[in-house]
C-alpha positions as CSV (number, residue, x, y, z in Angstrom):
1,X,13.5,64.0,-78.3
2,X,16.4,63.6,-76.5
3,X,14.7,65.0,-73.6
4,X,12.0,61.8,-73.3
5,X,14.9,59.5,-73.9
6,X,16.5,60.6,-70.5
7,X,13.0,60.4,-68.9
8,X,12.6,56.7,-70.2
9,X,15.7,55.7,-68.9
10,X,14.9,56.9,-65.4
11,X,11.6,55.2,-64.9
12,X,13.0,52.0,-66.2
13,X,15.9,52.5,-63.5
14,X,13.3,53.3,-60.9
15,X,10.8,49.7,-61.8
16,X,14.0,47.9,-61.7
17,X,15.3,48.8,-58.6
18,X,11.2,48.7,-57.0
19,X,11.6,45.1,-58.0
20,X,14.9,44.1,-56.7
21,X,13.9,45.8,-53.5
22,X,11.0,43.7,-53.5
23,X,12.6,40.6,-54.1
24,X,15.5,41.6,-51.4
25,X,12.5,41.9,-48.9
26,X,10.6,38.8,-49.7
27,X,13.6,36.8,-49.5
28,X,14.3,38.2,-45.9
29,X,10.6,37.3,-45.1
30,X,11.4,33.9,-46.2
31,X,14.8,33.4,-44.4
32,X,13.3,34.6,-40.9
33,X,9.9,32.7,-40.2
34,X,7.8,34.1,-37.0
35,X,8.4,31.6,-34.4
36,X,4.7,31.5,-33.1
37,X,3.7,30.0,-29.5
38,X,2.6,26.8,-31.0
39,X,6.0,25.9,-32.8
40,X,7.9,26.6,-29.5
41,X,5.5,24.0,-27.9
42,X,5.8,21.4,-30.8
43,X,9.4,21.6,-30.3
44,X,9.5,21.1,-26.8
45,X,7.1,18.3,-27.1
46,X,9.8,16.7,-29.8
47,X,12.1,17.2,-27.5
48,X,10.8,15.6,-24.8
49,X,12.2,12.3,-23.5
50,X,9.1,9.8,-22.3
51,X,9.9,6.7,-20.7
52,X,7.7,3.6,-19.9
53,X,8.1,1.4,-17.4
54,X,8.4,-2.2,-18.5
55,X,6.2,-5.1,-17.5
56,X,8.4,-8.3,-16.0
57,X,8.6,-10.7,-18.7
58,X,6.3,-14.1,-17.5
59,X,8.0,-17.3,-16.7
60,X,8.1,-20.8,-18.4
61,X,8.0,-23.0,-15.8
62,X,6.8,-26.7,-15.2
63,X,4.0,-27.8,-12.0
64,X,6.8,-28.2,-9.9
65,X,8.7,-24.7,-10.0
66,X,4.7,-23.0,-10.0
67,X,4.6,-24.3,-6.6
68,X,7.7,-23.4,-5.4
69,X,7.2,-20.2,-7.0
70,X,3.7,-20.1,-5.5
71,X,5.2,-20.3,-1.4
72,X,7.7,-18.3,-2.2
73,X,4.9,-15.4,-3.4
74,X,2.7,-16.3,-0.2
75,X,6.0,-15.6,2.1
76,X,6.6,-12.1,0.6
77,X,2.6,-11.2,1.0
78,X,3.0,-12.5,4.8
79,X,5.9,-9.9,5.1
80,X,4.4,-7.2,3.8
81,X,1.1,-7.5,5.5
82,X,3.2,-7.6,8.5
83,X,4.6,-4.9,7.3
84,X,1.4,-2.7,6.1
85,X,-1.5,-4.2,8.1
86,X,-2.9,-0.9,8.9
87,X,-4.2,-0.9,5.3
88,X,-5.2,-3.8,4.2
89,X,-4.1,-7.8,3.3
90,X,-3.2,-8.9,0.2
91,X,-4.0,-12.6,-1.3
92,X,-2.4,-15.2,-4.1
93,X,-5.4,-16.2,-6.7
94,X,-5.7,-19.9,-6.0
95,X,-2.9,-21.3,-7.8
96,X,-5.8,-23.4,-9.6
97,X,-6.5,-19.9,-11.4
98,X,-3.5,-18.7,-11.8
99,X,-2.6,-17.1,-15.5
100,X,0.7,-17.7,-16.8
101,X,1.3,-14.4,-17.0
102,X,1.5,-14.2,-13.4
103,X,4.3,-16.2,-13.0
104,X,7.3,-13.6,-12.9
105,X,10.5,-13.7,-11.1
106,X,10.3,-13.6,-7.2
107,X,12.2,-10.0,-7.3
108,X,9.6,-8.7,-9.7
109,X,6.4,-10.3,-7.6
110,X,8.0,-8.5,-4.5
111,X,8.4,-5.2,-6.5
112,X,4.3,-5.4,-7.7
113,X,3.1,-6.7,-4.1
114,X,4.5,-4.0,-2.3
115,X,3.2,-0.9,-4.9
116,X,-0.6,-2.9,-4.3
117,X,0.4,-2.6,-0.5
118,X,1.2,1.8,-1.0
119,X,-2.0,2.0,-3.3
120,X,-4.3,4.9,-2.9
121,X,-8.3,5.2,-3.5
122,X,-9.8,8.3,-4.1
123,X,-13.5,8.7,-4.6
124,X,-13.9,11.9,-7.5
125,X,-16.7,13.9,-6.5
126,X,-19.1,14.5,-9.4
127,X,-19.2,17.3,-11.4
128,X,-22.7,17.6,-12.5
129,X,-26.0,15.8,-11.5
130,X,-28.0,13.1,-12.5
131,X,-31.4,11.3,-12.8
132,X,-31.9,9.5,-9.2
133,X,-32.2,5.9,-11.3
134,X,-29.0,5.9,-12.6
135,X,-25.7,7.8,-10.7
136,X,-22.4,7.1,-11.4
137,X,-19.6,7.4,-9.0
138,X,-16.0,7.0,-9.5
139,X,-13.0,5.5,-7.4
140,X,-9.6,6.0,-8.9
141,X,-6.7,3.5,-7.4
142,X,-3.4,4.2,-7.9
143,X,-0.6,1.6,-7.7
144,X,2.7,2.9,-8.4
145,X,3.4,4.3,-11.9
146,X,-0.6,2.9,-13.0
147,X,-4.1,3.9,-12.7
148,X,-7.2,2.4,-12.8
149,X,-10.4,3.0,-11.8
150,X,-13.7,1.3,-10.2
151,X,-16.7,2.9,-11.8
152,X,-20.1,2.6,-9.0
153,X,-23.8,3.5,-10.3
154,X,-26.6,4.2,-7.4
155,X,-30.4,3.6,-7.9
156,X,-32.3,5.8,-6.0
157,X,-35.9,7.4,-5.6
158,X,-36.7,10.9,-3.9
159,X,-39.8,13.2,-3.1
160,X,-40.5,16.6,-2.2
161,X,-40.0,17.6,1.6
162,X,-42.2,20.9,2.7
163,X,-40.6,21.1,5.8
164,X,-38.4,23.9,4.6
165,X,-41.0,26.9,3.3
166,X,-40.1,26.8,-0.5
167,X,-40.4,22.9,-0.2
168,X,-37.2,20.7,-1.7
169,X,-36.3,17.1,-2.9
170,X,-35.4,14.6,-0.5
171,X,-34.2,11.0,-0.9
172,X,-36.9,8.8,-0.2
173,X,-35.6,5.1,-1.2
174,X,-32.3,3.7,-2.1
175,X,-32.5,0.6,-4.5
176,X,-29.2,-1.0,-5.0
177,X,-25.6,0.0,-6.2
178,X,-23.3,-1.8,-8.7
179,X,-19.8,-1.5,-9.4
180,X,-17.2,-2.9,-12.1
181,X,-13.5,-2.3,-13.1
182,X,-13.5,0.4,-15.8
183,X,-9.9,0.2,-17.0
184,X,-6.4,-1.0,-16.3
185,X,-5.8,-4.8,-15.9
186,X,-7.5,-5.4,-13.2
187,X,-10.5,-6.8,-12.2
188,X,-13.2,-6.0,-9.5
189,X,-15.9,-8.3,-7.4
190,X,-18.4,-6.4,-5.2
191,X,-19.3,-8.7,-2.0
192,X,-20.9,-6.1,-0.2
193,X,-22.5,-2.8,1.4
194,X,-24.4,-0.6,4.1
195,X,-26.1,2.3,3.1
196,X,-27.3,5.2,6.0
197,X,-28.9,8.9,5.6
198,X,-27.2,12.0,6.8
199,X,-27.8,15.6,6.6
200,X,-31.5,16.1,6.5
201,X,-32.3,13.1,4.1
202,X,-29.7,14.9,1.8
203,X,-27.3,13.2,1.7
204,X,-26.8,9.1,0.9
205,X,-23.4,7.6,2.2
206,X,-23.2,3.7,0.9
207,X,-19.9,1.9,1.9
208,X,-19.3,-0.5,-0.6
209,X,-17.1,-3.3,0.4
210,X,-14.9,-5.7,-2.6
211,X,-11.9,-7.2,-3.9
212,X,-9.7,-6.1,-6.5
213,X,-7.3,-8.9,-8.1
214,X,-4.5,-7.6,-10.2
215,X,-1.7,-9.7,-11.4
216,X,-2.8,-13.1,-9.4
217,X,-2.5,-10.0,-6.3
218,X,-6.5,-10.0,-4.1
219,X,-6.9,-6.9,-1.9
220,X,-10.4,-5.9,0.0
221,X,-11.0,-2.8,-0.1
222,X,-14.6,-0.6,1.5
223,X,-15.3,2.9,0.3
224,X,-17.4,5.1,1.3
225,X,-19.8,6.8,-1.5
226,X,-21.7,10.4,-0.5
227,X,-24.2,10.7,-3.3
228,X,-26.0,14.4,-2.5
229,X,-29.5,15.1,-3.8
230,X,-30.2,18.7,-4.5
231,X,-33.4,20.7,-4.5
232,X,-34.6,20.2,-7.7
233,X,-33.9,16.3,-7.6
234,X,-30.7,15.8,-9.2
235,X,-28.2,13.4,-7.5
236,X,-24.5,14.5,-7.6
């Protein structure tokens, strides 16, 4: 008897101590979370300080400060052009149509005219091909801190060419191209283009010519489009 008394004992002392070894553990696991890739990047992204640069607050002024204010923005354009003629001019809207929110300080109109004077264009080449009726290009313009972009869409037809032996597509006819402000502030008037074929009949280059007006700011710009028809057709 006394003999499965002592053996009773023992397994209850050996369950208890399983179970506060168990608890010991889990309370560790608890205490000491895996830090995975994705919490270090949450972190840092909390962490992170973002700052945005701040539009200039418009002006309330009466019909006779506009038009001081108005030769005073035509001066600084005629110094910068001066200044940056190799690119291109910049223009006041009339001041017929110009938005109130145009009217800022003449510190803050010099500080916009001469980002529009650094701006860059960039024509992004396509990554995939399209249906010759309907090819999108895209300019992206950067002035200063912003971005917007200028999206083009080409028309054209093509045919087969057997000059090479295994035969290819060709352009054959080029109908028109069209082209609008696809973001940003901005807006975008199209006044204009040439169109000429290179490489083979390959290869369309249209030079598109217009004006992009951003904050009562007009600058003409022409870029040159390559749309590139492969063999099969498609127009990148």
């Amino acid at each position: 008897m006394k003999k499965y008394v002592y053996i009773s004992i023992l397994l209850g002392t050996f369950v208890l101590s399983g179970c506060t070894d168990n608890q010991v553990n889990n309370k560790e696991a608890k205490t000491e979370p895996a830090i995975t890739e994705q919490t270090i990047v949450t972190n840092n992204e909390d962490n992170t300080i973002k700052t945005e640069e701040t539009a200039p607050i418009p002006l309330n002024l009466t019909q006779e400060q506009k038009e001081e204010y108005y030769q005073k923005y035509v001066a600084i354009l005629e110094k910068i052009n001066a200044q940056y003629n190799e690119n291109f001019e910049l223009e006041l809207e009339p001041i017929t149509e110009y938005l109130d929110a145009y009217w800022i300080e003449v510190e803050d109109f010099e500080k916009l005219a001469k980002e529009r004077a650094n701006m860059s264009i960039a024509v992004l080449e396509n990554s995939q091909s399209y249906h010759p009726m309907s090819v999108p290009k895209t300019a992206k313009l950067q002035i200063g801190s912003k971005e917007a972009n200028i999206i083009f869409n080409g028309s054209f037809d093509t045919q087969l060419d057997f000059t090479p032996p295994e035969g290819r597509q060709v352009f054959s006819v080029f109908h028109s191209i069209s082209s609008e402000a696809a973001n940003g502030d901005g807006s975008w008037t199209q006044v204009g283009y040439s169109d000429f074929l290179i490489d083979s009949v390959t290869t369309y280059v249209i030079e598109v010519a217009g004006q992009y007006s951003q904050s009562g700011i007009i600058s003409t710009h022409a870029m040159a489009l390559e749309f590139y028809c492969d063999k099969y057709g498609g127009i990148s």
